[in-house]
C-alpha positions as CSV (number, residue, x, y, z in Angstrom):
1,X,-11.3,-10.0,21.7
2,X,-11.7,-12.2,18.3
3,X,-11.9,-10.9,14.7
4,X,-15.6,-12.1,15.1
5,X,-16.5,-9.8,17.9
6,X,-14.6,-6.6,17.0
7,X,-14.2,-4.0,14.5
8,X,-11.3,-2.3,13.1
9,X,-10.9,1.2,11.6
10,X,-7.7,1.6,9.7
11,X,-5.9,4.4,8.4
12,X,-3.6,4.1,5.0
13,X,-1.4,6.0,3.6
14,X,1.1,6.2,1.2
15,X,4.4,7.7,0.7
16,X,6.6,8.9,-2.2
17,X,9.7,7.3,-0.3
18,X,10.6,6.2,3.1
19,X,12.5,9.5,3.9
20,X,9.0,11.5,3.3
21,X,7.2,9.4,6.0
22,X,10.3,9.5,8.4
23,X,10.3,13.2,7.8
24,X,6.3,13.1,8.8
25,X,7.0,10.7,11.5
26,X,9.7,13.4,13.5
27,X,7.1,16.3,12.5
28,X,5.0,18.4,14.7
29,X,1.3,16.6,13.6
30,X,3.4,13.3,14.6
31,X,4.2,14.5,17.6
32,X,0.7,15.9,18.9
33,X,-1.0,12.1,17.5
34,X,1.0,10.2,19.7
35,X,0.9,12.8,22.6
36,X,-3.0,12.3,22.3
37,X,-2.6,8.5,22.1
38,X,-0.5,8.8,25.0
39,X,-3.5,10.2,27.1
40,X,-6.5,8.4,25.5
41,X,-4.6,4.9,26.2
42,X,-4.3,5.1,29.6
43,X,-8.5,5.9,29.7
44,X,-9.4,3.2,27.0
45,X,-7.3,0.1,27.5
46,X,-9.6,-1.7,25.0
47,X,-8.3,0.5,21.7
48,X,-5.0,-0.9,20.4
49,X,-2.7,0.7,17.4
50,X,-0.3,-0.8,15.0
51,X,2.4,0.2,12.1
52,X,3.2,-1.4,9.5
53,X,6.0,-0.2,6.6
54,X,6.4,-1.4,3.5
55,X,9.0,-0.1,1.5
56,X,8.5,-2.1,-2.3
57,X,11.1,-1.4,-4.9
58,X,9.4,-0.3,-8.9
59,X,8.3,-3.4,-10.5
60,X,7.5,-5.6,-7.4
61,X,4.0,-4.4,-6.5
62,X,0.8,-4.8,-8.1
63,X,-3.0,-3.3,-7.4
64,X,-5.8,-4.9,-9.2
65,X,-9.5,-2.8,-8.9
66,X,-12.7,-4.7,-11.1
67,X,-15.9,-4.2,-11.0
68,X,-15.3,-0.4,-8.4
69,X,-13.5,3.0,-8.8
70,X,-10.0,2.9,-8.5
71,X,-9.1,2.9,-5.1
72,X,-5.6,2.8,-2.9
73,X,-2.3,2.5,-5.3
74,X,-5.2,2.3,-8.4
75,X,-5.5,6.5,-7.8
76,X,-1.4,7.1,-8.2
77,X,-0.2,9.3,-11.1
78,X,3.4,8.8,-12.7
79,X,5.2,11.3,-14.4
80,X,5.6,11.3,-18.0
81,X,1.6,12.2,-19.0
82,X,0.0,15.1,-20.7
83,X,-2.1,15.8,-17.7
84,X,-1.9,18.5,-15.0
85,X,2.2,18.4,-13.6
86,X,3.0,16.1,-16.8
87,X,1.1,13.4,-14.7
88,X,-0.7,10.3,-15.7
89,X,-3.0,7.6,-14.6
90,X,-1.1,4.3,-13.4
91,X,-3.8,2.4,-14.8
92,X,-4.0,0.4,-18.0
93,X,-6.3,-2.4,-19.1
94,X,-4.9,-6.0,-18.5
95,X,-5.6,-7.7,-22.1
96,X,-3.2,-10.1,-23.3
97,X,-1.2,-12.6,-22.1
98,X,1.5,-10.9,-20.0
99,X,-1.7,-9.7,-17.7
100,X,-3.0,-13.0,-16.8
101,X,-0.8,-13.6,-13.6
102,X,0.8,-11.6,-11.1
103,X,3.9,-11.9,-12.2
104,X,3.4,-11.3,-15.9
105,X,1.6,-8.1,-14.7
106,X,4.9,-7.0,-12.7
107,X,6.8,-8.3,-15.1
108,X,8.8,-10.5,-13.2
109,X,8.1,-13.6,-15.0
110,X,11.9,-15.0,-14.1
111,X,11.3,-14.6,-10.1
112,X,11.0,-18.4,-9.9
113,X,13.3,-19.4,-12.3
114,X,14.3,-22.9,-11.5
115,X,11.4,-23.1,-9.0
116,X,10.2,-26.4,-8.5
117,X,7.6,-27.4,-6.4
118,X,7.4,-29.8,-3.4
119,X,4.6,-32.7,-3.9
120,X,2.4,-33.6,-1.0
């Protein structure tokens, strides 16, 4: 099978910290999922499934959204707003010059410090 010829449903979610998704992952809905896959895979050697973690510290993630409603990490709410649960958009609208690159926009401008770059 080739990314040309097949199609791939996915399934995303997001956790507040990795001890919330380990405590999912030894649950009770965790266990019946995987009991399920464990008969469905033996009938339907053609459907595979993957899991990926990603564990990104404050500051060193980004989510850009133009042009579509916010979608993903662009829908989380922090705490310190006015809403409901002294919540608040994560949003905010990149003018200016520290928005212009990725690293300006998680304000690590000093990650590559002293980077140079090879020439071809």
């Amino acid at each position: 099978m080739t990314a040309e010829t097949s199609t791939t449903p996915i399934s995303l979610s997001y956790w507040k910290d990795v001890e919330s998704l380990r405590a999912f992952a030894q649950g009770p809905a965790q266990r019946a999922g995987w009991d399920c896959w464990n008969r469905t895979m033996k009938s339907h050697p053609h459907i595979g499934i993957m899991h990926e973690v990603f564990a990104a510290p404050r500051g060193h993630w980004e989510s850009i959204c133009v042009n579509m409603e916010p979608f993903g990490m662009d829908q989380m709410e922090l705490p310190g707003g006015e809403g409901a649960g002294g919540l608040r958009s994560a949003l905010v609208r990149a003018q200016g010059p520290k928005w212009m690159s990725m690293l300006g926009r998680m304000s690590r401008v000093d990650m590559f410090e002293g980077y140079e770059a090879e020439e071809d």
